[in-house]
N, C-alpha and C positions, 0 to 999 in steps of 0.2 A: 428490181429491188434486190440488193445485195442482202444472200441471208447469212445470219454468225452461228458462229459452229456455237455447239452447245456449252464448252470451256469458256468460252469469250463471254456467252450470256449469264452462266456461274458468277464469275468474275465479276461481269457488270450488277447483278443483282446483291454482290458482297458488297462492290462498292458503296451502293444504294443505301444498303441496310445502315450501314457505318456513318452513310452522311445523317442517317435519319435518327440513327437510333440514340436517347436519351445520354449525354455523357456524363459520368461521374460529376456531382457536385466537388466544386472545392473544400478543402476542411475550412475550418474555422472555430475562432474562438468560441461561439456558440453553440457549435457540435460539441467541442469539447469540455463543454461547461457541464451540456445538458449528460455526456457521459460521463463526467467527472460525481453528479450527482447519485448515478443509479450505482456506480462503485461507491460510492459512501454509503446509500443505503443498504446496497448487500452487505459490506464490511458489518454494519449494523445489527445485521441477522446470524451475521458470525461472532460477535461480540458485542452483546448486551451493554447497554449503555452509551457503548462508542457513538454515536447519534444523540447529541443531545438537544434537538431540533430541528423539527422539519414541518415546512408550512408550504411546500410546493405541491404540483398537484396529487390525491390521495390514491391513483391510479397510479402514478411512479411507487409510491412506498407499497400497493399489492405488489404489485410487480415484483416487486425486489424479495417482498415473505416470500412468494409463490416457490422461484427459484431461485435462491442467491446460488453463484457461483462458490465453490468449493475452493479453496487459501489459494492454491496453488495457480489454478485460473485468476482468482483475481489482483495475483502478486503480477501476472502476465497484465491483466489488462492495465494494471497503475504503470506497469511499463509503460506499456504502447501508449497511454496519454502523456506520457513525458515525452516519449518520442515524436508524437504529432503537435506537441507546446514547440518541441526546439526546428520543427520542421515546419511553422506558419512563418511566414515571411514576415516582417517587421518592417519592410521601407512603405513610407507612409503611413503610417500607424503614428496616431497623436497620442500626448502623454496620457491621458486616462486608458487608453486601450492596451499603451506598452506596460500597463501598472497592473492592469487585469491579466497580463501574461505573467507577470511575474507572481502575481498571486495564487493564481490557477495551479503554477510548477511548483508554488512553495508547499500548498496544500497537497497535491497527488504525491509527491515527495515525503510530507510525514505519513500519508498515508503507507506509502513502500516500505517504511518504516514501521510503521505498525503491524505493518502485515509480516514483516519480519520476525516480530517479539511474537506476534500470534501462532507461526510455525515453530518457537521456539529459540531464535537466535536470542542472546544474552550477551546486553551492552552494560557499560559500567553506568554509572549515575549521569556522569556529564556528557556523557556520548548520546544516553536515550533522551535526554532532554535536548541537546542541542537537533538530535534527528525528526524530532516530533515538534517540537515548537520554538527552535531556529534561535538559540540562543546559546552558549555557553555557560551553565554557570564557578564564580568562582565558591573552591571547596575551601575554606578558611582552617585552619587548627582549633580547636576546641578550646584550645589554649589561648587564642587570643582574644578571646572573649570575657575572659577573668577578672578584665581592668573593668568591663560596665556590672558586670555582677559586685565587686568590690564598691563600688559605687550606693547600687541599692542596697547592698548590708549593710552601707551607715544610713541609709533611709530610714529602713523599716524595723521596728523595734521588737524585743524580745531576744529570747536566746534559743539553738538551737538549730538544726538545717535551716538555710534562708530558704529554701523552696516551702517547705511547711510553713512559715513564717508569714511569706509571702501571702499563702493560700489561708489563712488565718484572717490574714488582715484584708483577702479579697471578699473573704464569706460576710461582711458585714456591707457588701454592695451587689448582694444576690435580690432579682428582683423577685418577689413571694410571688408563687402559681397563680393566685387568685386575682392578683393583680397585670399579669403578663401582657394579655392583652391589650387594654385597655395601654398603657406606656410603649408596648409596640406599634400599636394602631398614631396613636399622636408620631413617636419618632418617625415612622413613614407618612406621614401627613407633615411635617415639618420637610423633610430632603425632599418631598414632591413639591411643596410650596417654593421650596427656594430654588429648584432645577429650573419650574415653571418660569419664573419670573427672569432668566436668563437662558433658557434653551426655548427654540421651538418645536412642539411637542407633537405628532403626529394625533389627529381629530379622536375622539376617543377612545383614546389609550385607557386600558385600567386594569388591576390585577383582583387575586381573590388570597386572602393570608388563612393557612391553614398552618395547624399547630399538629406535627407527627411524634412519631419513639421512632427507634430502635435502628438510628441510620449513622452511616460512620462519619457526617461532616452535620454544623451545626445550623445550618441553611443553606438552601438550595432555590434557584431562580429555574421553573420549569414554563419556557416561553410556547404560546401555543399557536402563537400568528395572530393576523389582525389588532394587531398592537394589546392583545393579553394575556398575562405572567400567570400564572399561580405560583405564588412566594409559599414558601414551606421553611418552617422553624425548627428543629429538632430539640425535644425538652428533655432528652433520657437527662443529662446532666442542668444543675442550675444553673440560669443564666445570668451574667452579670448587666449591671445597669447601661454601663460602656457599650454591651452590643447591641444596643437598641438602636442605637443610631450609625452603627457600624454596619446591621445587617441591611437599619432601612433604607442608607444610602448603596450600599453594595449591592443588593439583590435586587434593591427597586430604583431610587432616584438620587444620584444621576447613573445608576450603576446599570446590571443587565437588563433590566427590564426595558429601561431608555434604549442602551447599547443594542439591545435585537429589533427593538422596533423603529428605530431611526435604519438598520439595516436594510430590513422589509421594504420600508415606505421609498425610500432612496435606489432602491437595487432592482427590487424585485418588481415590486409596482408599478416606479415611474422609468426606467429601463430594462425590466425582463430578463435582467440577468440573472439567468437561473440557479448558478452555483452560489451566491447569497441565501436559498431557500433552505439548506442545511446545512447545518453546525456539528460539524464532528470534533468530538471531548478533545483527543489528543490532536492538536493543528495549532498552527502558529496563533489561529484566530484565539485560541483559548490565553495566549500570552495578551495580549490585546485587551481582550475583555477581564480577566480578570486583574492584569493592571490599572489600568482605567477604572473599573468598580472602587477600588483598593482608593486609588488616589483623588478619586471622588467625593469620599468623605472629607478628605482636606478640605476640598475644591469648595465643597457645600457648606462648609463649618471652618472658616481660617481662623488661626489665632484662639483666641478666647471663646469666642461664639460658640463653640460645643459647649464648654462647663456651663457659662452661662444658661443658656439654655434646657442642658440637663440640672439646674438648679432651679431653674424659673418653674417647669415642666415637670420634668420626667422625676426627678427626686422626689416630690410632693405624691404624683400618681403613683411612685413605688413605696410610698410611705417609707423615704429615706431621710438620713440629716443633708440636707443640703451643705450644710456647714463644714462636712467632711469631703466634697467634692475636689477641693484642690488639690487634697494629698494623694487623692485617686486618680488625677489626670499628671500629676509629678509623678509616681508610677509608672502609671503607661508609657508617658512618654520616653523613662530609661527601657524598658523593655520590650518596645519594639527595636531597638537597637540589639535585642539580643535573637532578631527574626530567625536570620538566616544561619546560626548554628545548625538548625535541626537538616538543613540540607548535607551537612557531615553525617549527621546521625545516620538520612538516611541513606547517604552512599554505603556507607560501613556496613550497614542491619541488612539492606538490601543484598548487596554483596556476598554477604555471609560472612562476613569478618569478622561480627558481634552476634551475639545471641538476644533474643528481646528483651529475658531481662535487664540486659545491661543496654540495650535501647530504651526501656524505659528511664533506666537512672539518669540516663544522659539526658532524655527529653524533660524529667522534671529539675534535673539539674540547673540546663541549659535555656529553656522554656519558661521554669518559674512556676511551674503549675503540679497538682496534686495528681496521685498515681492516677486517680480513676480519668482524667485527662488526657494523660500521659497516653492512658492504654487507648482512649478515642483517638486520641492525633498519630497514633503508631497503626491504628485500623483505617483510616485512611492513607496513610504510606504505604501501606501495604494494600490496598488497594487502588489508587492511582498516580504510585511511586514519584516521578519527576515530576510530576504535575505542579509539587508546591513549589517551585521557583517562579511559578505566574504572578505568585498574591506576591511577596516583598520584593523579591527583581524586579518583577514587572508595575509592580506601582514605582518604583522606583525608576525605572529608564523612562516610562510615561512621564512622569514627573518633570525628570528636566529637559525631556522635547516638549512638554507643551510651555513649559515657564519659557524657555528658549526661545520659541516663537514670537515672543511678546507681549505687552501687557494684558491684554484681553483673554485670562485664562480661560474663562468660559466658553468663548468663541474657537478656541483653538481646540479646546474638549470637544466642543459638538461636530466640528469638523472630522476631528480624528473617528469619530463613533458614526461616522456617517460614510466611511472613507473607505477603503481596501488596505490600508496600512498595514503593514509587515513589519515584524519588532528589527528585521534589518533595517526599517527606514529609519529606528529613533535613535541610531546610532550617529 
C-alpha cells in the first residue's frame, strides 16, 4: 500500500471539506424583500412615523426596537440592497416577478433618500418629491391661478377678501358636534355599501371610527392587519358637511382601508411576499395610495350621486337645508381646481424664500380658507413637506390610468389596489 505524504493528505481532506461543505445560497428576490423590511423597520426607529404600517411578523418589529442601526449603517445597507436588485439575474423572470424588482428598487431607492434628509442633506420641493415618491411635480405661478379665483368672486356674494367671504358662506355647512357622528357613521356606511357592491372584499374586513384633537391632518387611516383600520377624525377645527363622504370614502371605502387590505390578502397571505407587510409614509407606495383614495370618492359618487345623496341623507342628520346643497358642490367643484397652488407655497416656505406669515396669506389666499386653516394645512407642510402632491397629482394621474384602461372603472381600481403599481407605471 502506497502511503501519501502528509501534504497530499491536507490537501485531500481540503478538498473533501469544499465538496462537502454547505455553499452560499443564491440571492433573491426574497432575501431581499425580507431585508428590505427590517431596514424600513429600523428607519422606523429612527424616525417616528416613517412606518405607517406593519403587519409582518411581531418578532421582526422587536428586532428592529432592540437595535436599529445607526443613519449611517443603514444609508450602507439601502445601498447594498440596490446593489443586490441590480445584481439578481432577470433572464427568465415572468412579468410579475420583473414588476416586484422594480418595485423593491423604487422603494429602497426613496428610502436612500430618506435617509439622506434624515442626516441632513437639503433637496428643493421637486427634488424631495420626485426622490421619495417618483414623481415630478409641476410648480405653477401663483399667478396663474387668478383666472379660477376671478371666477369664484362672481359666485360667492358679499364684499370684501374673497377668502373671508368664502369662509362665511362655508360656516353655514359645518356639521354641529353633537350631530358628527352619527352623519359620519352613515357617510362611511354609504362608500362601504357602494365599494361592496363592485369590489371584492377581503372576508371580514372592518374598521373602528374614533374622533381625536390636536393632530396636524384632518383624518388619518391607521391599518393594523387582518383586514382592520382604525379611522380617526381630527375635530380641533369644524368640520364641513363635504368631508363626510370625502373622509368615508378616502380613509375607508374605496380608499386605504380597502387599499391595505386587498394588499395583505393578495401579497402577503396568498404569496408571502414579505415587503407588502410594511408601509413606509414617504415611498412611492404613499403616491398610490393616496391617489387612489382621493379618486375614489369620484369613483364611489359620479356625477350628481354625491349631492344627491348628501341631500337625501347627510343634510337631514346634520340638520342642514338641503336646498342649499347645490351652491355648495358649484363651490367645491371651482376650488379644487385651486389644489395645487399650495405646492408653490410650499416650495417657497420650505425653502425659506417666504416667511410663514406670508405662507399663511398665500394658503388663505390661494386655498380659499380661514386663518385658523391655513395655520393646520401649513403644520402639516411643515411636517411632511412633499408629501402633498399625493392627494391632487396623484388622484389626478390615478384618474386617467384607470379611465384609460376602459370602461369598467371599478375593476381597473381593484386591480391597481391589489397590484405593485408604481406612479412610473401610470404614465
Amino acid at each position: 500500500m502506497r502511503h501519501m505524504t502528509i501534504a497530499a493528505l491536507m490537501g485531500a481532506s481540503l478538498l473533501t471539506a469544499c465538496a462537502t461543505a454547505p455553499q452560499p445560497a443564491a440571492d433573491s428576490l426574497d432575501a431581499v424583500a425580507r431585508d428590505y423590511v427590517a431596514l424600513t423597520l429600523e428607519i422606523g426607529e429612527r424616525e417616528p412615523g416613517y412606518v405607517d404600517a406593519y403587519y409582518g411578523p411581531a418578532e421582526w418589529a422587536e428586532a428592529a426596537k432592540a437595535s436599529p442601526r445607526a443613519l449611517p449603517q443603514l444609508a450602507e445597507g439601502a445601498a447594498a440592497l440596490s446593489r443586490r436588485l441590480v445584481a439578481l439575474p432577470t433572464a427568465g423572470l415572468d412579468a410579475e416577478s420583473l414588476q416586484r424588482r422594480a418595485y423593491l428598487s423604487a422603494h429602497v431607492s426613496a428610502a436612500s433618500a430618506r435617509l439622506r434628509m434624515l442626516a441632513g442633506e437639503k433637496m428643493s420641493f421637486a427634488d424631495e418629491a420626485e426622490a421619495q415618491f417618483g414623481v415630478r411635480p409641476e410648480l405653477r405661478p401663483l399667478s396663474s391661478y387668478e383666472p379660477v379665483l376671478a371666477r369664484i368672486d362672481a359666485l360667492v356674494p358679499g364684499e370684501g377678501p374673497l377668502a373671508d367671504r368664502v369662509a362665511a358662506f362655508r360656516a353655514g355647512y359645518v356639521i354641529p358636534k353633537d350631530r358628527l357622528e352619527p352623519v359620519m357613521r352613515a357617510a362611511i356606511n354609504e362608500c362601504k355599501a357602494r365599494t361592496e357592491r363592485r369590489m371584492t372584499l377581503p372576508a371580514h374586513e372592518t374598521f373602528t371610527l374614533e374622533f381625536v384633537n390636536d393632530k396636524p391632518w384632518s383624518g388619518y387611516n391607521w391599518y393594523k392587519g387582518n383586514a382592520f383600520s382604525l379611522i380617526q377624525v381630527n375635530t380641533d377645527l369644524p368640520i364641513y358637511i363635504d368631508r363626510a363622504v370625502d373622509l368615508g370614502c378616502h380613509e375607508g371605502y374605496p380608499g386605504h382601508h380597502v387599499y391595505n387590505a386587498l394588499l395583505e390578502q393578495t401579497f402577503v397571505k396568498q404569496k408571502g411576499w414579505v415587503e407588502m407587510s410594511v408601509y413606509p409614509l414617504f415611498s412611492p407606495m404613499s403616491f398610490i395610495a393616496e391617489g387612489s383614495a382621493n379618486y375614489g370618492i369620484d369613483l364611489a359618487f359620479p356625477g350628481h350621486e354625491r349631492t344627491d345623496f348628501e341631500k337625501r341623507v347627510l343634510y337631514p342628520l346634520a340638520g342642514l337645508d338641503p336646498a342649499t346643497a347645490e351652491a355648495q358642490t358649484q363651490l367645491l367643484a371651482l376650488t379644487r381646481e385651486l389644489g395645487r397652488a399650495e405646492y408653490t407655497v410650499a416650495d417657497t416656505y420650505l425653502a425659506g424664500r417666504i416667511d410663514r406669515e406670508t405662507a399663511l396669506d398665500q394658503l388663505q389666499k390661494y386655498n380659499l380658507i380661514a386663518r385658523d386653516r391655513a395655520n393646520q394645512r401649513l403644520s402639516f407642510i411643515e411636517t411632511y413637506r412633499s408629501y402633498i402632491i399625493n392627494y391632487g397629482l396623484g388622484r389626478d394621474m390615478v384618474q386617467t390610468w384607470v379611465e384609460g384602461q376602459g370602461p369598467d372603472h371599478w375593476a381597473t381600481t381593484e386591480r391597481l389596489l391589489a397590484s405593485q403599481t408604481l406612479p412610473v407605471d401610470l404614465d
